[in-house]
C-alpha positions in Angstrom: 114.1 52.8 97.4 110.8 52.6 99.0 107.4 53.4 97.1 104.5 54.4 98.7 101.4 52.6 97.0 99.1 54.6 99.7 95.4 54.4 97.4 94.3 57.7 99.4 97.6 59.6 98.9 97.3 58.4 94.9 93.5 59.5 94.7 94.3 63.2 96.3 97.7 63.4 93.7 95.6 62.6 91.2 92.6 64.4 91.6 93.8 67.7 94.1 94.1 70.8 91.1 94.1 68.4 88.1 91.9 69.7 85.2 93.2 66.4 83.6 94.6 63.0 83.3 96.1 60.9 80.0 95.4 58.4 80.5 94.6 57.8 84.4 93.7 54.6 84.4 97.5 54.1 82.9 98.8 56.1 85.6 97.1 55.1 88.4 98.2 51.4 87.8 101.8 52.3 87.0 101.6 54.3 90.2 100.0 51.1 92.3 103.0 49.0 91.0 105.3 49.8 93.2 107.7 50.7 90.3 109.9 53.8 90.8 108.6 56.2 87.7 110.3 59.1 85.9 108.3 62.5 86.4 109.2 65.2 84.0 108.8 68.6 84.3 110.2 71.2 82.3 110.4 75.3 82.9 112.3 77.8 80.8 114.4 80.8 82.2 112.3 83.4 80.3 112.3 85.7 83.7 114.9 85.5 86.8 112.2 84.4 89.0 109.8 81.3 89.2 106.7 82.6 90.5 103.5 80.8 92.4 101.5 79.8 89.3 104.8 78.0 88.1 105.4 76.6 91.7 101.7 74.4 91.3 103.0 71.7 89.3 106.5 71.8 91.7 104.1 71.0 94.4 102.8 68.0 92.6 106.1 66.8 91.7 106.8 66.8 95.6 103.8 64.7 96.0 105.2 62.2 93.7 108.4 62.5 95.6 107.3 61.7 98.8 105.8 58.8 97.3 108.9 57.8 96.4 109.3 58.4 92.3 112.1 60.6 90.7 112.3 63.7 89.4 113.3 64.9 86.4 113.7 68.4 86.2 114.9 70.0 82.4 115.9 73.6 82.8 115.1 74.4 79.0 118.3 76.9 78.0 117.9 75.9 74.7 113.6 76.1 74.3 114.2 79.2 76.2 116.3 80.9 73.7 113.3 79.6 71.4 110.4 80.4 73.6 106.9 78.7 74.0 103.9 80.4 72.7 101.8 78.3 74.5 100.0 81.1 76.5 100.9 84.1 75.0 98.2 86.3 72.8 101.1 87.7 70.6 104.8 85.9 69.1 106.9 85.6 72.1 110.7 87.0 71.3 113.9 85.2 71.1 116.0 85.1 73.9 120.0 86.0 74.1 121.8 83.0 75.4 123.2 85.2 78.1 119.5 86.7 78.7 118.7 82.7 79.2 122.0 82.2 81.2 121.4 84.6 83.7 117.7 83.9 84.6 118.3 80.5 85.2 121.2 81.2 87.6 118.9 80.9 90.9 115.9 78.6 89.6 117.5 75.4 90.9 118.0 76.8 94.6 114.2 78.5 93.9 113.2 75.2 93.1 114.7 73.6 96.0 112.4 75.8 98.5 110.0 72.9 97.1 111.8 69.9 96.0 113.7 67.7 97.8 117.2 66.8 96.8 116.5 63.3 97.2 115.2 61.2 94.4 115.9 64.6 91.9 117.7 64.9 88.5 118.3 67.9 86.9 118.7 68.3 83.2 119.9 71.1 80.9 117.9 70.5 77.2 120.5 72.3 75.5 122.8 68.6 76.0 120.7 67.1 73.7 118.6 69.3 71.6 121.6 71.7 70.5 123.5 68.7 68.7 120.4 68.1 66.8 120.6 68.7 62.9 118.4 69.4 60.0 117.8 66.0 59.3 116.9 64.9 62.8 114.2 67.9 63.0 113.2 67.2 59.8 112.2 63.5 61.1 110.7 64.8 64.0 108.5 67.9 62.4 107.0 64.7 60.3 105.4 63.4 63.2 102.9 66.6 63.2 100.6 68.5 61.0 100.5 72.4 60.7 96.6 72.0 60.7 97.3 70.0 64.9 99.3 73.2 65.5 96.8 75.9 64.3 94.0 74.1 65.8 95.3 75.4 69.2 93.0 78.4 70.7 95.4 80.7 70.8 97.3 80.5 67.5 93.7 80.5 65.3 92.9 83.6 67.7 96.1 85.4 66.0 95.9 84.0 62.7 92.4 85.3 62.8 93.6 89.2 63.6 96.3 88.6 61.3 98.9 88.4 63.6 102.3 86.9 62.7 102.6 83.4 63.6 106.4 82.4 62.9 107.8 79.3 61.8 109.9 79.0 64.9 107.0 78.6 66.9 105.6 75.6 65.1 108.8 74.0 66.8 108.6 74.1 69.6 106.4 71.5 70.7 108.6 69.3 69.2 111.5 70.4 71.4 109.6 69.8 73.9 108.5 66.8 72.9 111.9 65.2 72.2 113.0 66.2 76.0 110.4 63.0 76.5 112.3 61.0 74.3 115.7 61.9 76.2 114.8 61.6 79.7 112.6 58.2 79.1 109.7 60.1 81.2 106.7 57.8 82.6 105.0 61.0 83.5 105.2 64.7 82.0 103.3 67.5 84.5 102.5 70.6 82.8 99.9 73.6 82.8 96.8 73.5 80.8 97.9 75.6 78.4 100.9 73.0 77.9 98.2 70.4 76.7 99.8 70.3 73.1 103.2 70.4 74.5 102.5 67.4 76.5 101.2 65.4 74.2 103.6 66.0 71.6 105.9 64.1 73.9 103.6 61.0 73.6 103.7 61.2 69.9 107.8 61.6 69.8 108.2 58.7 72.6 105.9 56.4 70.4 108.1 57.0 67.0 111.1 56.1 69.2 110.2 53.0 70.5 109.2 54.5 74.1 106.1 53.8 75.6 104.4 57.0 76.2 104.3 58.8 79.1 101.2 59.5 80.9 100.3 63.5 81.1 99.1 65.1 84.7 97.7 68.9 83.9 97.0 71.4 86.9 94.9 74.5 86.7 96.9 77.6 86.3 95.9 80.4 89.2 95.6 83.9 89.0 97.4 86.6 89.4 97.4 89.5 92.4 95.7 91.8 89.9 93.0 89.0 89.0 94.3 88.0 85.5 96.4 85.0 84.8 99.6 85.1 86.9 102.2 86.1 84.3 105.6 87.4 84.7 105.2 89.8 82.1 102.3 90.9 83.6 103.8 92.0 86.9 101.1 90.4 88.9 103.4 87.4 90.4 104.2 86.1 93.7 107.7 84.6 93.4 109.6 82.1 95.4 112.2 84.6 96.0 109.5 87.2 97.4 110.7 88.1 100.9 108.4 86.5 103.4 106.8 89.9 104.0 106.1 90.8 100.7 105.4 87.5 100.0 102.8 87.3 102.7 101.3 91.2 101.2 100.9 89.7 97.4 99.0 87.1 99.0 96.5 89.4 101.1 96.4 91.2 98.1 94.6 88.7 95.5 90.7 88.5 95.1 88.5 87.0 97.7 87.1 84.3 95.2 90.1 83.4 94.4 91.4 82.2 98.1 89.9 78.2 97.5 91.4 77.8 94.3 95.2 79.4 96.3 94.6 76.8 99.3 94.0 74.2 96.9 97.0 74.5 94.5 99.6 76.7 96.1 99.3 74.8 99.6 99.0 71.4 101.2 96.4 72.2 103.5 93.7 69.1 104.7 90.7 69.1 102.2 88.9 68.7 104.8 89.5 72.1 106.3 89.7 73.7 102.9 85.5 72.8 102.5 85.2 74.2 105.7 87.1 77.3 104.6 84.6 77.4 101.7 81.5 78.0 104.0 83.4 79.8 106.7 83.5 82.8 103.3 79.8 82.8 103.2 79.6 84.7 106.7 82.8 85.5 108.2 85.3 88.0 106.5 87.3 86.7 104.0 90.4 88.9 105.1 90.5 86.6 107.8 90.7 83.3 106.1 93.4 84.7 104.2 95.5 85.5 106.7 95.7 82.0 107.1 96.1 81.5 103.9 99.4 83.6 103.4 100.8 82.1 106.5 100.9 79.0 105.2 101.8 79.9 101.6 105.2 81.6 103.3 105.5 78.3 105.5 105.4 76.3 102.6 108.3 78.2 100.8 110.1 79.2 104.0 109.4 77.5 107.3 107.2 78.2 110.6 109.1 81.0 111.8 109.4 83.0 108.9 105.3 82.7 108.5 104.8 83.6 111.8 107.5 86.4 111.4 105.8 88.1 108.7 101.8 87.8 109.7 102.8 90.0 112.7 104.5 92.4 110.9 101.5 92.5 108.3 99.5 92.8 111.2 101.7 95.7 112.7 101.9 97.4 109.7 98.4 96.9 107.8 96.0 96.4 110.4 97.4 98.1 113.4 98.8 101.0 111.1 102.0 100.6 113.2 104.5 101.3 110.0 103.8 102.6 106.3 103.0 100.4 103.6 106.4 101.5 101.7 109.4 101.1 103.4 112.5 102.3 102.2 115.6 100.3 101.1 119.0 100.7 102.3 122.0 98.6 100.9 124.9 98.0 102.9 128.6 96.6 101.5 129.7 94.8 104.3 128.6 92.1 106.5 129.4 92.9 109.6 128.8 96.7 110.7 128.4 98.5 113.7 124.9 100.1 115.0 126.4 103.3 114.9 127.9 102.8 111.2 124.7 101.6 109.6 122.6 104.3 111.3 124.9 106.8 109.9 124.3 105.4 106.3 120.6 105.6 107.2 120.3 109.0 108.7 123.7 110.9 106.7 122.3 114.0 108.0 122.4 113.0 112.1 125.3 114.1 113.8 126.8 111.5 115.6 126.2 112.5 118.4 122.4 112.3 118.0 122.8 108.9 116.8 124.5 107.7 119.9 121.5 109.3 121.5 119.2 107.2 119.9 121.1 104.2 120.8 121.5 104.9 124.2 117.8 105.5 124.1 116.6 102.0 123.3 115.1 103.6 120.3 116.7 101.6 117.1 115.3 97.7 116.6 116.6 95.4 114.0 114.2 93.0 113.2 112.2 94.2 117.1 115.6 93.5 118.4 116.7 96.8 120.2 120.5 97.3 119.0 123.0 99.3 121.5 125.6 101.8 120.7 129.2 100.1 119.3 127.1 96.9 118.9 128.5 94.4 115.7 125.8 93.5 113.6 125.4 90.9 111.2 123.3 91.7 107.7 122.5 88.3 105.9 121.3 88.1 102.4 117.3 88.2 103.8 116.3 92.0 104.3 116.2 93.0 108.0 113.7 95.7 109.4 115.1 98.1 111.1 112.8 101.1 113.4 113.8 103.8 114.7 111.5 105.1 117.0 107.8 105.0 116.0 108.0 106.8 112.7 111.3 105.9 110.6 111.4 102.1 109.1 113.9 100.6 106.7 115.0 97.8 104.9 118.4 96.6 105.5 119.7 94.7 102.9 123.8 93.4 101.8 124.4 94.9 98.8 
């Protein structure tokens, strides 16, 4: 185990989309130490998909990563089934277990397209908070007042329009709070609008003997429609986006917001970011995020993949090569002949016209050109496939 004590790599962790530190003169030392530290972070399965707001704090747990600390990441099945009202306007509604269960099928292989696997835990919060009992919440709701949780911006706004605030929702924080006390965390990383969240897991570590953690908050980011990026909004990027639709959303979000997205969804030089910031004041801003979206997908995916889908954005957007929507077609097998999948495509072409096509050179899979009695070979990522210059699809293994 090797820890990086790097006072430029610690200043940029600590400072690079952090509204806030407690305390960071704490963490900064423990961080100088060269002592291994315990990073928690926790997301709940309340949607299939962990989009790019949530993926911020991932990219600051890889920070700490390559500096050599662990990871604990708490897949919250059980403060999912609860549900944290920490951002929401309105009571959020409980969750099935197997509503729970089956969004959080995928989020440790969506996680993975940031983490590393080395120097990574991963915990399930049901293990410890589903054996708790009356008693032991009762001990742990004594640690808080009702008047700490109804100070919170959000919850006065709803008591105030006399909007139901249920009981449920007052524990929460402590859940939260007790994962602390279970994983032994140094350092929590959370969202702003975790700020009581986080800090109830100071206040649980300190009534069980723990020394509490220190709490890193990013900034949250908007959305593609300009509002908060929420899932139940609709206005997400997620890490399972295809790298093409993933590069659209991106080309898609406000100009003023492209700093704030270089910033916190990417690890590009600061340096080049301030120059990006008075390149906006006279060159076109759809420019600067094209480079932008390139390097969001390259973070997620890889070179290829970034470079694969800012030509076809270019193709299709700016050249006009190919319309905006492109139809989806699911396949059952693997491995399928050209002239079988163009028959499910076009069920209406004789066969005979479909071998013309082939022969013609006029059918690409992903700008491949694909012959007649050629075996092809449909992954799980979507391939594009033209015919000629008017008819595109999306090939995809059902």
């Amino acid at each position: 185990m090797v820890i990086d004590i790097d006072k430029k790599k610690i200043d940029e962790l600590l400072t690079r989309g952090v509204d806030e530190v407690i305390e960071k003169k704490s963490l900064e030392k423990k961080l100088l130490s060269g002592k291994q530290l315990r990073i928690k972070f926790g997301i709940d399965p309340t949607s299939p998909n962990i989009h790019l707001g949530r993926a911020i704090p991932l990219l600051k747990l890889r920070d700490f990563q390559e500096l050599g600390h662990k990871i604990v990441f708490i897949i919250g099945d059980f403060t999912g089934l609860v549900g944290d009202t920490s951002d929401k306007e309105s009571e959020r509604p409980m969750l099935s277990k197997s509503a729970v269960k089956n969004n959080f099928k995928t989020y440790l292989r969506q996680a993975r397209k940031i983490l590393s696997a080395k120097n990574l835990e991963v915990k399930f919060n049901s293990r410890w908070l589903a054996s708790l009992d009356f008693n032991d919440i009762s001990v742990q709701a004594d640690q808080f007042s009702v008047a700490d949780f109804i100070a919170r911006d959000n919850i006065k706004k709803r008591l105030t329009a006399g909007k139901r605030v249920s009981l449920r929702e007052v524990l929460y924080p402590i859940m939260q709070g007790y994962d602390s006390v279970a994983v032994k965390a140094d350092v929590e990383i959370g969202g702003t609008d975790q700020r009581f969240n986080l800090l109830a897991g100071r206040t649980m570590q300190n009534y069980f003997g723990q020394k509490p953690q220190d709490v890193l908050m990013t900034n949250l980011i908007m959305g593609t429609d300009g509002r908060k990026m929420s899932s139940s909004w609709g206005n997400t990027i997620n890490l399972d986006d295809s790298p093409m639709d993933m590069f659209g959303k991106v080309m898609k979000i406000n100009d003023v917001e492209i700093i704030e997205y270089f910033i916190h969804c990417t690890r590009y030089p600061v340096s080049e970011i301030e120059k990006f910031k008075r390149d906006l004041k006279t060159k076109n801003p759809r420019d600067i995020k094209q480079i932008l979206a390139k390097e969001i997908v390259k973070t997620i995916y890889d070179e290829k993949e970034a470079e694969n889908a800012e030509q076809y954005f270019v193709s299709v957007f700016q050249k006009k090569e190919t319309p905006s929507e492109i139809k989806i077609v699911e396949v059952e097998q693997k491995n399928i002949k050209a002239q079988e999948l163009l028959k499910i495509v076009l069920p209406e072409n004789s066969n005979s016209e479909l071998k013309r096509l082939l022969d013609q050179n006029g059918v690409k899979l992903d700008k491949e050109t694909i012959k007649f009695d050629q075996e092809l070979v449909i992954a799980t990522k979507e391939k594009l496939l033209t015919i000629g210059k008017r008819q595109f699809f999306y090939i995809v293994l059902k």
